[in-house]
C-alpha positions in Angstrom: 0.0 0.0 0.0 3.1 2.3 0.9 4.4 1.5 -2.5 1.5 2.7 -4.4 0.6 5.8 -2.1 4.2 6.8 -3.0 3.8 6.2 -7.0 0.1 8.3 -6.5 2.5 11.1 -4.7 5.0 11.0 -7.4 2.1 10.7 -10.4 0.3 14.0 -8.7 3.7 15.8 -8.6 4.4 15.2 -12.2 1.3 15.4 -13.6 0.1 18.8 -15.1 -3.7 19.1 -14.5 -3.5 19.2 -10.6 -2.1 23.0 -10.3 -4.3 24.5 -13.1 -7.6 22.6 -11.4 -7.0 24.1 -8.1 -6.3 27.4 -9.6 -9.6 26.9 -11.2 -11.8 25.9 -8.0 -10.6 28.9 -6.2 -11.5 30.9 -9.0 -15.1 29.5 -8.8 -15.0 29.9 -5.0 -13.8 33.7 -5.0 -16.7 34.0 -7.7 -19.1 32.9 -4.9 -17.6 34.6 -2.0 -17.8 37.9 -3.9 -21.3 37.5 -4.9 -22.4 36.9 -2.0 -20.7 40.1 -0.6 -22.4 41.9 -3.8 -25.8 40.9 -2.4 -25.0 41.2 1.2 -25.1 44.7 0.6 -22.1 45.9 3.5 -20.6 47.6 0.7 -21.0 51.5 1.5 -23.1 53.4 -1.7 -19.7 55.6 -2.1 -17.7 52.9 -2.8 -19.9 51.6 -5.2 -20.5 54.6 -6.9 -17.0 56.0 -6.8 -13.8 55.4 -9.4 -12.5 52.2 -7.5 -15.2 49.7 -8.3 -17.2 49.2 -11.6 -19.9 51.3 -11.7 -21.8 51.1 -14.9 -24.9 49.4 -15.6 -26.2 45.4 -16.3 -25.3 45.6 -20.1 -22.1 47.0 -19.8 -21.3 44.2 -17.4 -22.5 41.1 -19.6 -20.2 42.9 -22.3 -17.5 43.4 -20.0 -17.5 39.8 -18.3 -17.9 38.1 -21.9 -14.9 39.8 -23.1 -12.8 38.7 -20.3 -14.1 34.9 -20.5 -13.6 34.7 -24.4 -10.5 36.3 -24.4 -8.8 34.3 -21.7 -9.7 31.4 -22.8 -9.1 32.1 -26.4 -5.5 33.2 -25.4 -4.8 30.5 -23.3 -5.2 27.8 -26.3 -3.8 29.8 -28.9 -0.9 30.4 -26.7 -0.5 26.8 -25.6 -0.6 25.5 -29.3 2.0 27.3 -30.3 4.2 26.2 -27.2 3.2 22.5 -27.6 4.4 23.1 -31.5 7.4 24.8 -30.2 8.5 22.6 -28.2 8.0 19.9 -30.5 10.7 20.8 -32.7 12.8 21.5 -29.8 12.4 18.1 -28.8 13.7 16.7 -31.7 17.6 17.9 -30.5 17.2 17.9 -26.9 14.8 14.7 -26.6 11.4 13.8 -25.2 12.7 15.1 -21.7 12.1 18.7 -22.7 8.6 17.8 -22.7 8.2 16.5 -19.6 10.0 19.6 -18.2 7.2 21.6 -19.4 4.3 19.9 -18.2 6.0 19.3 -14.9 6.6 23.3 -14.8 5.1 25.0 -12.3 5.2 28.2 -14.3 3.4 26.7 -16.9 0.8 25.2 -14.7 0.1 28.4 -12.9 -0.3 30.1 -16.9 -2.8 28.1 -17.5 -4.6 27.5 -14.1 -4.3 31.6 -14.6 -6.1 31.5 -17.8 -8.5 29.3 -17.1 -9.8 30.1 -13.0 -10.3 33.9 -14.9 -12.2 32.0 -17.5 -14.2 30.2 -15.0 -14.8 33.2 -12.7 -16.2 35.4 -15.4 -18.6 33.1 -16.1 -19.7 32.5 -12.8 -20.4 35.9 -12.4 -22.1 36.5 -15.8 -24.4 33.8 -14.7 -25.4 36.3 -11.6 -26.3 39.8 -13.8 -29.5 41.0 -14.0 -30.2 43.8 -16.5 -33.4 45.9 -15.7 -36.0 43.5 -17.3 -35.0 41.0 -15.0 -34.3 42.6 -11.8 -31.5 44.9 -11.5 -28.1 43.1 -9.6 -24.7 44.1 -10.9 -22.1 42.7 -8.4 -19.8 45.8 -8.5 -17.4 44.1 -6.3 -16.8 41.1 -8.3 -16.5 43.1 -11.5 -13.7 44.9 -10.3 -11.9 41.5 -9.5 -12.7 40.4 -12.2 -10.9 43.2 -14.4 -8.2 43.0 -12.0 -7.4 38.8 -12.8 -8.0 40.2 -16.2 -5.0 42.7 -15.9 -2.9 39.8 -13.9 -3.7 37.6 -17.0 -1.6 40.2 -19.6 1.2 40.5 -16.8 1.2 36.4 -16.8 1.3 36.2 -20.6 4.4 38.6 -20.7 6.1 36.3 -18.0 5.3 33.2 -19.8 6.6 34.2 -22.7 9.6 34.9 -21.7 9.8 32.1 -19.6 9.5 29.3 -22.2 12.0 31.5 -24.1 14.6 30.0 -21.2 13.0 26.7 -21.1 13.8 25.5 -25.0 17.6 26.7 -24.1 19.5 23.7 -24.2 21.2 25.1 -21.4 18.4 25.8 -19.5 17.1 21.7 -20.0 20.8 20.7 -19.1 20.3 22.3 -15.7 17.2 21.1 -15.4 17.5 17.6 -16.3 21.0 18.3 -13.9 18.9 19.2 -11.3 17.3 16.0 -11.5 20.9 13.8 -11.0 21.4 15.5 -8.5 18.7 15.0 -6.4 18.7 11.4 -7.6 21.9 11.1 -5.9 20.9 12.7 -2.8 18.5 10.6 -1.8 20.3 7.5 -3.1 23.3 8.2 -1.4 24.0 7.5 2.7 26.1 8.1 5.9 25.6 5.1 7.5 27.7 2.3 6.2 25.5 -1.1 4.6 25.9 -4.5 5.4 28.1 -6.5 3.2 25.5 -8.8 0.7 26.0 -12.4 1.4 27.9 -15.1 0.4 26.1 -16.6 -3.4 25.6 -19.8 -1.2 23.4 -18.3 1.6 21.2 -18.6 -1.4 22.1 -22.0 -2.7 18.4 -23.8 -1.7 16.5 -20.6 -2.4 13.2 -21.2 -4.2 12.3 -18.7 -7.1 9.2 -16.2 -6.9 7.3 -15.4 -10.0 5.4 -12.6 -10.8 3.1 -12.1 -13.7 2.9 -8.8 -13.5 4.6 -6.8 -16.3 5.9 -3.2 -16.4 8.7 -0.8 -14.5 9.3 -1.2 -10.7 8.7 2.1 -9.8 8.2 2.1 -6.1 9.3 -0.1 -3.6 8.6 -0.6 0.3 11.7 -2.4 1.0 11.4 -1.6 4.9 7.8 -3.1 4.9 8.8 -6.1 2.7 11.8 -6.7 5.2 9.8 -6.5 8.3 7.8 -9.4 6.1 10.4 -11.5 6.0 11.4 -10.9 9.3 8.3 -12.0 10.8 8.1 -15.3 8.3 11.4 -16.0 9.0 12.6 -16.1 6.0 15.2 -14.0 3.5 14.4 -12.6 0.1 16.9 -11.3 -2.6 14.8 -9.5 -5.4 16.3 -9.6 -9.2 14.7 -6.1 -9.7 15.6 -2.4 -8.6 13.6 0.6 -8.9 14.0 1.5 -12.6 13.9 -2.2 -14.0 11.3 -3.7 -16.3 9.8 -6.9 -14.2 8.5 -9.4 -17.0 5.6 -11.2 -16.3 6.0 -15.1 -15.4 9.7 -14.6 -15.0 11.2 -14.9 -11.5 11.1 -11.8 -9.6 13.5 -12.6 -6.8 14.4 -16.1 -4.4 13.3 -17.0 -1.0 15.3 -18.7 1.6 12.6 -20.3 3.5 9.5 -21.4 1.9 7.1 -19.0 3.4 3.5 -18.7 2.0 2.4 -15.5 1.0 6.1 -14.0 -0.9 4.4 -13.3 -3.8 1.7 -11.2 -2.2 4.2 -9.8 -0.1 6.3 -8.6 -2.8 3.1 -7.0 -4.5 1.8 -5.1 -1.8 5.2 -3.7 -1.2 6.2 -2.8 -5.3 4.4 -0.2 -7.6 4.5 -0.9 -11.3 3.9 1.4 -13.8 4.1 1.2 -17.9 6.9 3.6 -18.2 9.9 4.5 -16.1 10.7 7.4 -14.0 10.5 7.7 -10.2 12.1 9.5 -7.4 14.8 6.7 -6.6 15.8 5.7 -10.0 19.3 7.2 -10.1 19.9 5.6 -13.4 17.0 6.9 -15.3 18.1 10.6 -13.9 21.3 9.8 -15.7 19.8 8.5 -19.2 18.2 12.1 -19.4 21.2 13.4 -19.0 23.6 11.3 -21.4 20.8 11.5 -24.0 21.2 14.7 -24.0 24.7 14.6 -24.7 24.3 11.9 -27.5 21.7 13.4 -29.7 23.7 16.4 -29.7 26.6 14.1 -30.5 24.6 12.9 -33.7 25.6 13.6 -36.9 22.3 15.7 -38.1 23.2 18.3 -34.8 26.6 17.9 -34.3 26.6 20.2 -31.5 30.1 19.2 -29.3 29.2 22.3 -26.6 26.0 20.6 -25.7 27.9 17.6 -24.9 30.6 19.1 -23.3 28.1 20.9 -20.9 26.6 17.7 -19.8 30.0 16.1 -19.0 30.4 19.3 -16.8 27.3 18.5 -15.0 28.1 14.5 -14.5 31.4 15.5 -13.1 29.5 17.4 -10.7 27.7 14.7 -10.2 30.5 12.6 -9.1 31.9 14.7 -6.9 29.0 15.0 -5.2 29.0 11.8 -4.6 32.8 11.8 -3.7 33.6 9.4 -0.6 29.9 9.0 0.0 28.5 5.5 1.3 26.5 3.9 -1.8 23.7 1.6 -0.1 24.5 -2.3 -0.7 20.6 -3.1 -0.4 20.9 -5.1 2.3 18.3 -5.1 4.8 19.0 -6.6 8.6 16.3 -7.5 11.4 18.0 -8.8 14.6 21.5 -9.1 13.0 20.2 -11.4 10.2 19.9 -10.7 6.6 16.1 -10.9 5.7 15.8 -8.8 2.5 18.6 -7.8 -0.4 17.5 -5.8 -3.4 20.2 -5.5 -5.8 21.6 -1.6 -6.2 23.7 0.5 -8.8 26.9 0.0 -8.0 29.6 3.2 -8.5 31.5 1.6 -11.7 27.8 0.6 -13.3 27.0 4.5 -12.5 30.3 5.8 -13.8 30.0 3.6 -17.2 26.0 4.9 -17.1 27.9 8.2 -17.5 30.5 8.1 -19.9 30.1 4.9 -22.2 27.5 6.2 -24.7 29.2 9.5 -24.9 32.3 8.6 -25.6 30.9 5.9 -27.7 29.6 8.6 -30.0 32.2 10.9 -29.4 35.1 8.8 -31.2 36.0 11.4 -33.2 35.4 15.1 -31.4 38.5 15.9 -29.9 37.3 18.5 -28.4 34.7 16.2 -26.2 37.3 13.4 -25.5 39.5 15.9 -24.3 36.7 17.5 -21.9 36.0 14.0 -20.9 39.3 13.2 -19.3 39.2 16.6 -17.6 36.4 15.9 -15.8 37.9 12.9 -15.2 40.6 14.4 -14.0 38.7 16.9 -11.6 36.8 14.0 -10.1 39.9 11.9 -9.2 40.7 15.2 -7.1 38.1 14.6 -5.3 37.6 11.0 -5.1 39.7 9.1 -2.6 38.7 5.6 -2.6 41.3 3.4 -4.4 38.2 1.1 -5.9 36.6 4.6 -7.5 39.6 5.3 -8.7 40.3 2.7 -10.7 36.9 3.1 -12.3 37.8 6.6 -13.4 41.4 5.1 -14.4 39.7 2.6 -16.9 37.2 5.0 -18.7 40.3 7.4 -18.6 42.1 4.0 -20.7 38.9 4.4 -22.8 38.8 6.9 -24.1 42.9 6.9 -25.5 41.6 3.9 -26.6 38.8 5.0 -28.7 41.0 8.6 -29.6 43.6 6.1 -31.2 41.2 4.4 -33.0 39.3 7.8 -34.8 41.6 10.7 -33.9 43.6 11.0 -37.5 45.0 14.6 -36.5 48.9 14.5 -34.8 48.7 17.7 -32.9 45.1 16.6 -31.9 46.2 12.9 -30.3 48.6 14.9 -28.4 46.4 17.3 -26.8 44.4 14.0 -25.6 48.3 12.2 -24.3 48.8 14.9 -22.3 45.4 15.4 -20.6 45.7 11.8 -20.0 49.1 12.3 -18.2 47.5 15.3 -16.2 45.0 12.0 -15.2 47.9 10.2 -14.4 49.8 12.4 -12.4 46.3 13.4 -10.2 45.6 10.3 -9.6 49.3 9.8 -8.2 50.5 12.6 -6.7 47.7 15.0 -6.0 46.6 18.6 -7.2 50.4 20.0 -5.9 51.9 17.9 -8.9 49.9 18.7 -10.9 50.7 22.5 -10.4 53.9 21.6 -10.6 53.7 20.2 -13.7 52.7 22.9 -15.3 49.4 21.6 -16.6 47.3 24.0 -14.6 
């Protein structure tokens, strides 16, 4: 149930219609409220009849609110259209993440829930005039408001434009995808050392759980399913993490101790969904990111600065995550192991990063060259030995694939000696590198 609570949560905070609804429910509630200040009659006769509120008759009114309700509303789609066409296009370079940037926006979603709850309070106060045939009421009060939300929705059409302006920058998606590593990592990462997985034969008579479900894991209860397994006395080892695509009929994870009930366990505690994206899936952060970097790396773009900007921002990444604990997904009731769900490791992460970019990157210099800079900067700030070999393999890597692409002399040098900068980091520090000369 936690599971699925959490994916609702998630689904609410992505989606696009929840903002924009509330905006237009208060606007139908302030519609009320007002009218029935209007007829309360507390409003002094001066006020009504001086410059501050709308003063003019039944007719004028009707006119008046009708112009605010059709052009809001005509504005609002006309405006929207050509956004949705804009980004479309934009989309094609930058990928279907720009897309979900924008209807996850809360600029966006306040446009249109500003739009709209103006819309929806003009008609809900048209519906309340009464022209002279029918019994005078003109609800000065709510006029005015009216023209004021009005006036707020030309000031909100100025700011939206120029805000989408800065949202089809591809540097304005690289942050913003960025953003999304980042916090990724943040919650991914720990203080508090893990347990060590066990040995492959604590699992050596484990039976196999099936589910026949089908989609992404995209939440997971992992306390609730280990407090399970606790209380069956039993172990589980899931094959899945958040992120993976669980295939229905194939074996979802092993049980120790025959214990009836694992499968229903398991789905109580998991939330699928048919595409991927959640708040713990550090890896799918990543994908947005390094796609990113690889359309722009494609021949029909061809855009190196794109890629080099996102190599800035997965360095930053890393060094973020610089002598942090990295969970082992290994959960422990009274000293015993009773739940493993299998985690990114730091070298899958690190190749996550860097293999599809240099991959596509054979033969830009200029993105190779960035590459092992980065490297470079993260092995200043990485200290663990085992890390450090990672970034000392993809550092291999990429002379590798240089050698094999780069045809240009003075261009194969340039990458030699950011590769001995590498080298002499990883070594002998920043100070030698000084030294060197290189900096």
């Amino acid at each position: 149930m936690k599971a699925r609570l959490l994916r609702l949560s998630h689904a609410l905070r992505e989606s696009f219609w929840l903002v924009p609804a509330a905006m237009v429910l208060a606007g139908i509630l302030l519609a009320f409220a007002l009218l029935a200040i209007d007829r309360s009659g507390v409003l002094p006769e001066s006020l009504m009849e001086g410059d501050l509120l709308y003063n003019g008759g039944g007719t004028g009114a009707r006119t008046l609110l009708g112009a605010i309700a059709s052009s809001a509303i005509g504005v609002a789609g006309t405006v929207f259209s050509i956004t949705i066409a804009a980004l479309s296009l934009a989309a094609g370079q930058m990928g279907p993440r720009l897309l979900r940037n924008f209807t996850r926006d809360r600029g966006n979603q306040v446009t249109l829930g500003a739009f709209l709850a103006t819309f929806s309070y003009a008609l809900m106060v048209l519906r309340s005039v009464r022209t002279q045939d029918e019994g005078v009421f003109v609800p000065h009060l709510s006029l005015s408001v009216g023209m004021l939300m009005a006036f707020a929705c030309v000031a909100t059409l100025v700011y939206f434009v120029g805000h989408m302006a800065s949202r089809i920058n591809v540097d304005t998606v690289v942050d913003l995808v960025s953003d999304d590593v980042q916090s990724a990592i943040r919650g991914w990462a720990t203080d508090k050392k893990s347990p060590a997985p066990p040995a492959p034969e604590f699992w050596k008579n484990a039976m196999p759980i099936v589910d026949d479900r089908r989609g992404y894991l995209q939440q997971l209860d992992d306390e609730g399913l280990a407090d399970w397994a606790a209380e069956h006395h039993t172990a589980i080892r899931l094959f899945v993490r958040r992120g993976d695509y669980v295939f229905p009929g194939a074996p979802i994870g092993l049980m120790r101790v025959a214990a009836a009930g694992a499968d229903a366990a398991i789905r109580r505690a998991s939330a699928l969904s048919p595409t991927r994206g959640s708040t713990g899936d550090v890896q799918y952060a990543v994908r947005q990111l390094v796609e990113v970097a690889v359309r722009a790396l494609s021949p029909g773009i061809n855009d190196p600065h794109t890629a080099i900007s996102v190599l800035d921002r997965l360095g930053t990444a890393l060094c973020d995550l610089a002598n942090a604990k990295l969970p082992t997904g290994v959960h422990m009731r009274n000293d015993e192991v009773v739940l493993v769900v299998p985690e990114v490791s730091y070298e899958s992460l690190v190749s996550l990063m860097f293999h599809m970019i240099r991959q596509n990157a054979r033969s830009s210099s200029a993105v190779l060259i960035r590459m092992l800079e980065v490297l470079t900067a993260v092995a200043a700030c990485e200290l663990d030995p085992e890390r450090r070999a990672v970034l000392k393999r993809h550092a291999d890597l990429i002379v590798v694939s240089a050698g094999q692409e780069i045809a240009t002399a003075s261009d194969m040098a340039d990458i030699q000696r950011r590769r001995s900068v590498f080298e002499t980091m990883l070594r002998d520090g920043p100070a030698a590198v000084v030294a060197g000369g290189n900096v």
